[in-house]
N, C-alpha and C positions, 0 to 999 in steps of 0.2 A: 359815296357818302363818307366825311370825315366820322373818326373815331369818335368825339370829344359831341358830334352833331347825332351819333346814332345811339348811344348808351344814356342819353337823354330824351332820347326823343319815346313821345309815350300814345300809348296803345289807346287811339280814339273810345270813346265808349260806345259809339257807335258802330266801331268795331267787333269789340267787345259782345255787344247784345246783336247784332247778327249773326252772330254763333249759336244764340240760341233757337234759330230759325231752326224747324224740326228736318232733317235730313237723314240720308241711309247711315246708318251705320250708330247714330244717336245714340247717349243714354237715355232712359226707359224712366217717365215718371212715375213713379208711383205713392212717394213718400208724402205723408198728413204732417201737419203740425205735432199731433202725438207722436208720432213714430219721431218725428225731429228731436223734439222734447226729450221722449227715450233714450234716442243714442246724443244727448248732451250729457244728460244725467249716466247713462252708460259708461263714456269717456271721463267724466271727470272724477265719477266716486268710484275707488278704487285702492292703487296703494298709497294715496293721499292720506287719507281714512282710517286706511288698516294699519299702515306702519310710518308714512313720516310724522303724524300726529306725535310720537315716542321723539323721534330725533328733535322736531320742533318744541315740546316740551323742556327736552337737552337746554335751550337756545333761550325759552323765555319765560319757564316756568308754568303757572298759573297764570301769566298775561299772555298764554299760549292764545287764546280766548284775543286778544287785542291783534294778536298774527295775522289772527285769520280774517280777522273786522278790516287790516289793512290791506291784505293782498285781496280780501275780496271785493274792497271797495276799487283796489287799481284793475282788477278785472271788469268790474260794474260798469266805470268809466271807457274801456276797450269796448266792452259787449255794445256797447248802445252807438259804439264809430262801426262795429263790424256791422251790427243790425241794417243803417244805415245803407252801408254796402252794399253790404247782401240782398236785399232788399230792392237797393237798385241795380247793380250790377247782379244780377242771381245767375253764376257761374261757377263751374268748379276751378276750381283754382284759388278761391279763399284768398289770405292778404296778398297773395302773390297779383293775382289778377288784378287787384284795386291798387296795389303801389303800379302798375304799367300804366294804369288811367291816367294815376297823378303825380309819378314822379319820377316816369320814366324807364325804361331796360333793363338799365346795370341797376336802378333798385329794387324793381322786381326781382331781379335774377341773386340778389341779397337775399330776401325774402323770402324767395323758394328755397334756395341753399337752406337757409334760416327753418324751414319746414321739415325739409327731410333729416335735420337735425333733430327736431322736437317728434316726430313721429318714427320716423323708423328705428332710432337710438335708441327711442323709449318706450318703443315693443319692444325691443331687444331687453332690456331692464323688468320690463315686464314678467315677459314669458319666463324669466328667469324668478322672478321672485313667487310665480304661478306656481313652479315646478316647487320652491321650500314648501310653501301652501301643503302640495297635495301630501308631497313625503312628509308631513306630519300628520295629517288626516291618517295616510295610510299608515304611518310608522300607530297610531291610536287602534287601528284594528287589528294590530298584530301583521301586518305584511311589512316586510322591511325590503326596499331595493338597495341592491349593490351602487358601493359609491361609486364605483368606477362606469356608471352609467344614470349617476344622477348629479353629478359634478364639473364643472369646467374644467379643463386640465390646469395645473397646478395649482388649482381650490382644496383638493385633496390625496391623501394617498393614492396613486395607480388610477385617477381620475383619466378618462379616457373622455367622455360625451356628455351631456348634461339632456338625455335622451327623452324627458318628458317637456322640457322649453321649448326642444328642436320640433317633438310633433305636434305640440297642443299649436304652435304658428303655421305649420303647415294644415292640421285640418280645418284651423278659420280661415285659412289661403285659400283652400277648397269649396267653404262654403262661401265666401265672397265671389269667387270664379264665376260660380254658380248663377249669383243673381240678389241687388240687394234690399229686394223685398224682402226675399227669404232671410237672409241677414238679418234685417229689422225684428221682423217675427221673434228669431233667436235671440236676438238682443233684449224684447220686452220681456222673455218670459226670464230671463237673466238678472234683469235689472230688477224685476219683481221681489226676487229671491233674496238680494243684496240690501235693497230695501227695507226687507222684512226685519236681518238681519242688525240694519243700522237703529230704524227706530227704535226695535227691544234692547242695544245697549241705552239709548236713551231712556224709555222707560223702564227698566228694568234696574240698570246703572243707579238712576237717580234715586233709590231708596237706597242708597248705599254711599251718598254725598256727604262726607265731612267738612263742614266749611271752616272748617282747622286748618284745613289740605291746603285752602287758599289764599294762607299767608305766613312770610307776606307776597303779597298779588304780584308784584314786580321783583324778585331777585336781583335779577340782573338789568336791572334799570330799561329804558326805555333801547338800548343799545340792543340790551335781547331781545327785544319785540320786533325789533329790525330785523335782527340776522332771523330771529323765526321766523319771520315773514318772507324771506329773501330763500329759505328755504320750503317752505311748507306751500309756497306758490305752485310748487309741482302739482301741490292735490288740484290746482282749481286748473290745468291744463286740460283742455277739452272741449270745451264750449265753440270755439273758434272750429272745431271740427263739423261744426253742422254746417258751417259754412262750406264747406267742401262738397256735399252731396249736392248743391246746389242744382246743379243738372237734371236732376231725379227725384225732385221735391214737386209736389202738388201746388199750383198759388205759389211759387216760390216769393213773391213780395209781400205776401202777405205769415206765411208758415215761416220764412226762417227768420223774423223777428222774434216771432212765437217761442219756435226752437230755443236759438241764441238763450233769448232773455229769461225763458221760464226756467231751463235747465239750471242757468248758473244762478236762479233766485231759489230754487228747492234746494239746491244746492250748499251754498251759501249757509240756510238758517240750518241745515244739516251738522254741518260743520261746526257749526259755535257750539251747537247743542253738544256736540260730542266731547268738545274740548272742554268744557264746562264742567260733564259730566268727568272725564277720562282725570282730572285735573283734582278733581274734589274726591273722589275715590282712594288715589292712589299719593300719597306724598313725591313732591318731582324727583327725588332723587331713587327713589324706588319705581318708577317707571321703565316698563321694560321697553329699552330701543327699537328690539326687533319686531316684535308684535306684543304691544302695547296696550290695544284693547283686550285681548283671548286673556295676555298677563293680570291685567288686573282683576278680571273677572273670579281669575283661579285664586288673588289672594285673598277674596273673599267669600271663597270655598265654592264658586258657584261654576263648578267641571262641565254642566250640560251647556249650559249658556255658552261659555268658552267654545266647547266645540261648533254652537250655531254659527259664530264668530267666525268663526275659524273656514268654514261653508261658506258664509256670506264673502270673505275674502277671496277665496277660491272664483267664487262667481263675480265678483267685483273685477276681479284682474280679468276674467275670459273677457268682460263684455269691451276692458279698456281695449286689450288687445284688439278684436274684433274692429272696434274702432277709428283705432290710429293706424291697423294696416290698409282699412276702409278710407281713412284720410291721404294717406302714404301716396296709395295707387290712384288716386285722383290729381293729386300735386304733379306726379310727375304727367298725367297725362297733359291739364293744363298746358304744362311749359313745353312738354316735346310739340303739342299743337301748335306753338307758336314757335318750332325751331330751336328751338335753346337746346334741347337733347335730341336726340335721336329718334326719326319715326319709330321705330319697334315700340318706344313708349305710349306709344296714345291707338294703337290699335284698339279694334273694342271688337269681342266676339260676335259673331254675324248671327248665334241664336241668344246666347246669354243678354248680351248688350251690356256688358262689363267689359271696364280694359285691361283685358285679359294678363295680355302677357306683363304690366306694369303689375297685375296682382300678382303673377308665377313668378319674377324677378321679386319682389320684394319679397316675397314667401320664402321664398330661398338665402334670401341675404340675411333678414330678422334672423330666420330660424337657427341657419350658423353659426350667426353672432351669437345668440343664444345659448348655443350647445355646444361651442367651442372657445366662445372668448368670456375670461372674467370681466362683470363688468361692473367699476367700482367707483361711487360718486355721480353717477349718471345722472343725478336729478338734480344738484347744481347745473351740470353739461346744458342738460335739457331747457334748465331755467332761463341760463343768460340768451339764450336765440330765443326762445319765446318771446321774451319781455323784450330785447330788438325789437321783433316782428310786431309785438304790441304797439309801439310806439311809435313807429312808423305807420302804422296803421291809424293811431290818432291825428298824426300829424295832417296824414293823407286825405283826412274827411275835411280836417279848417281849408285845406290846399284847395282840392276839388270845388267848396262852397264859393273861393274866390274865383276859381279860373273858370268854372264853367257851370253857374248862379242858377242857368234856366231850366237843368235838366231837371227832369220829374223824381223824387223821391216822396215813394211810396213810406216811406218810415222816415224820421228827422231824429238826429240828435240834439237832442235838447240843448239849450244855452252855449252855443257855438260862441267864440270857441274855449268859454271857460270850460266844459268836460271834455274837448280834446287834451287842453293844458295840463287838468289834473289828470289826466287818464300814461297820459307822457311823463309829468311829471315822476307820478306813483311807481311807475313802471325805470325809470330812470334809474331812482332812489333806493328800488330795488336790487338794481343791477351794478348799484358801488358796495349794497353789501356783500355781494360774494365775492371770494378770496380772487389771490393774485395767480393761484395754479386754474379756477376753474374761465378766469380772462386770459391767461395764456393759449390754453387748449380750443377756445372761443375764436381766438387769432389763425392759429395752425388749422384749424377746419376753415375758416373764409378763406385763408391761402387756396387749400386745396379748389375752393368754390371758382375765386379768382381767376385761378389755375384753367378751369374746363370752360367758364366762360370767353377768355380772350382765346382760348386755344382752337375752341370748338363754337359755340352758341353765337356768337358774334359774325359768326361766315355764313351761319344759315337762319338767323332771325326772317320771320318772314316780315316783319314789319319791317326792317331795315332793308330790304330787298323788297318790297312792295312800294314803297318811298321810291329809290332807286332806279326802278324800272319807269315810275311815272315820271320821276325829273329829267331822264332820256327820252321821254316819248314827246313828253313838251319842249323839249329843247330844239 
């Protein structure tokens, strides 16, 4: 099979859903629409929430509120092409799987790339912003840890290990291993918590709103409504993970629309509320960057609340983490099942029914990063593969509707293909507003992608060797 014939050539759907056919070694359904729901809502409130909300503020002021109206509207428009998908296609492997339906190999194999950029970089990002979390809790009861074991090397004096990023990703590595019902469990009674926390800045916050604070509404014109949006996109990363569990979802045609849609719509009006509220309290330039809600609170004397804040962060970040390495180890399983990586990836435990070793490799890789590398700007990084994979992902639902009209879907996106259009557009739009270092960095990671695919993934595709082998047997 020519080069030019195999990196376009795309993964039947009928392919595709025969995989779901239940066989030895399977992952294990167990997951409800709640449980879906949970870990949407899980994954995406977090340090969107707790601290880019300060830097997106930085960016647009009081029309911080209008950021979030946009990025969550170019999310809205993705969610309802993934629902789609998902829905019909219910596999793990998320947009990876649905760009092989509809546009072929080498853009799947984009798109995965494009994944383990947004997930594992940004546990990595994570567990690190977990660990300031706790060392300020803890620094509040009078425990203080050594910085030479709470710092990334050259973050600080004698910095040696960043030792509480390194284990909090290892012990959710451990309970993912395990089994991810039990995961879910963990996850509800987390997201509970984070919750509790978010609605009381809302009510609580909002007897504390100057609407002083809110002008005027636009600063920095409509240009900063961009860049905050172009940043603060990070908070609404997440939703697209429920697609992932796909394998291990109850009714998956029916629960991960559910999922998908309800998480990123609690979500959503979450967000406005808070920016509203974070906006009207605090004048923007007196907004604290790094933790921005706990800050405002304190400047209006209110130290308990602050610390629930503070809590609810804490548990906002475990449950992302938990999440995105839950998405992480499915990503790569998808693609090694199809060849592109290496079997060791898509093994799944013979009692757990987890794929094991892709959860103990990436538990190892996060955690590292974590504990050993600074990691700075990460949610630009993060941003521009997402919003790719988003767009791709729109495009692939109008593609799919044309090339193959009769398959059944269980779910429809609505007004094809104007909310593909807008869903790509949004996402576009988004991705000219980040700078020219964070499209550099964007480049040099698909190099590397490039790199593994024509090197490795291309000589053992099974679709391109299942081709291959037929057009010898007919010949």
């Amino acid at each position: 099979m020519g080069l030019g014939e195999q990196i376009f050539r795309r993964k039947s759907t009928e392919v595709l859903l025969a995989e779901l056919v239940p066989h030895g070694g399977g992952l294990r359904r167990v997951l409800k629409p709640l449980d879906l729901t949970l870990l949407g809502i899980g994954a995406i409130i977090g340090a969107g929430i707790f601290v880019l909300t300060g830097v997106g503020a930085s960016y647009a002021g009081p029309g911080l509120v209008l950021s979030f109206v946009l990025a969550g509207f170019a999310c809205a428009m993705a969610a309802l092409c993934y629902a789609e998908f998902a829905a019909m296609i219910p596999i793990a492997g998320s947009a990876y799987s649905y760009s092989y339906a509809t546009m072929g190999e080498l853009i799947a194999w984009i798109i995965g790339w494009d994944l383990v950029l947004e997930y594992a970089v940004a546990a990595a990002a994570v567990a690190a912003g977990w660990s300031h979390y706790l060392i300020v809790i803890l620094s509040g009861l009078g425990i203080h840890l050594p910085d030479a074991l709470t710092h990334s090397p050259g973050t600080a004096p004698g910095a040696i290990v960043n030792l509480p990023a390194l284990l909090v990703v290892l012990l959710i590595s451990g309970v993912l291993y395990i089994g991810v019902q039990e995961s879910a469990r963990i996850n509800s009674i987390i997201v509970g918590i984070k919750l509790a926390a978010v609605v009381m800045v809302v009510l609580v916050g909002g007897f504390f709103v100057r609407p002083t604070n809110w002008t005027p509404f636009l600063p920095f014109g409509w240009a900063g409504v961009l860049s905050g949006a172009s940043y603060i996109f990070f908070a609404y990363i997440g939703f697209d993970a429920v697609s992932t569990a796909a394998e291990e979802a109850i009714e998956p045609q029916r629960s991960l629309p559910i999922g998908i849609l309800s998480s990123l719509a609690v979500c959503t009006f979450l967000y406005i509320a808070v920016s509203l509220v974070l906006t009207g309290m605090v004048p923007t330039r007196h907004i604290d960057v790094e933790a921005p809600l706990a800050a405002a609170f304190v400047a209006r004397g209110l130290n308990f609340a602050a610390g629930v804040i503070s809590l609810g962060a804490v548990a906002g970040l475990t449950s992302v983490l938990l999440v995105l390495l839950l998405g992480q180890s499915r990503i790569f399983y998808a693609i090694s099942r199809d060849g592109l990586l290496p079997p060791v990836f898509s093994r799944v435990h013979p009692k757990f029914q987890t794929p094991s070793i892709p959860t103990i490799l990436t538990g190892l890789a996060v955690g590292l990063t974590a504990g050993l590398v600074p990691i700075k700007e990460i949610a630009e990084l993060t941003n521009i593969g997402t919003l790719f994979a988003f767009l791709l992902v729109c495009f692939g639902v109008w593609i799919l509707r044309n090339v193959e009209p009769e398959l059944e879907r269980p779910f429809k996106t609505p007004a094809v293909p104007l909310v593909p259009l807008l869903g790509a557009g949004s996402c576009a739009l988004m991705m000219f507003g980040l700078g020219i270092v964070t499209w550099t960095r964007f480049v040099l990671w698909m190099a590397v992608g490039f790199g593994i695919y024509f090197g490795y993934g291309r000589f053992h595709s099974r679709v391109a060797n299942a081709a291959s082998q037929s057009k010898r047997a007919s010949a």
